[in-house]
C-alpha positions, -999 to +999 in steps of 0.1 A: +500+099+560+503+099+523+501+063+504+518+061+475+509+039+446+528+011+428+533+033+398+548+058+418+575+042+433+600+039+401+601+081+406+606+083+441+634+058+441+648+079+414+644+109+438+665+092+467+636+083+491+648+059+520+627+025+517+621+008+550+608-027+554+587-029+584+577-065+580+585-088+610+616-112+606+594-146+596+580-125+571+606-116+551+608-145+529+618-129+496+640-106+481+629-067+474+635-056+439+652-024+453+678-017+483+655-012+522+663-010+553+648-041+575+634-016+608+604-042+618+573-022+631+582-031+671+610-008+667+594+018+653+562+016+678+593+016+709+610+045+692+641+022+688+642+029+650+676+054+646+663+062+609+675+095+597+650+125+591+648+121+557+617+113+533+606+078+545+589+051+524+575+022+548+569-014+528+548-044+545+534-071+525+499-059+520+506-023+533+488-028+567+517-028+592+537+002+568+506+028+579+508+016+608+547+023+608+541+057+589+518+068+615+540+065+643+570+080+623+546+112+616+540+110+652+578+119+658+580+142+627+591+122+603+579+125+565+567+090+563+545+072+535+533+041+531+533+015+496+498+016+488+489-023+486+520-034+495+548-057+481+520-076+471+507-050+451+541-050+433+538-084+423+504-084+413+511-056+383+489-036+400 
């Protein structure tokens, strides 16, 4: 599972890669500064996901539950990544 850092992200949203946020409902408290889809890591874990076989990039807020996510995808033979840090990371300028 390849995690991706912050500074990466502006190219791979240029490239088209799907963003999934994984974060559970009470978690999701703010905004994302780019388009997601909200797949929470339950539905990924049951294989109740329906995400397209496409270049996957899994968000969380410290990017814990995304590997997590990514693993599982991989799993099923997705190409999944995970945001290195997190949103968190994001915020921080790191």
């Amino acid at each position: 599972m390849r995690k991706v850092p912050p500074e990466e992200l502006p190219a791979l949203l240029a490239q088209g890669v799907k963003v999934v946020d994984v974060r559970p409902a009470e978690r999701r408290t703010s905004p994302l500064p780019f388009a997601a889809e909200w797949v929470p890591l339950e539905k990924i874990q049951k294989g109740e996901h329906g995400l397209p076989r496409v270049p996957l990039l899994l968000v969380c807020e410290k990017g814990l539950l995304s590997q997590v996510a990514a693993l599982y995808l991989e799993a099923e033979g997705y190409e999944a990544m995970s945001l290195e840090g997190g949103l968190q990371a994001l915020t921080e300028g790191r």
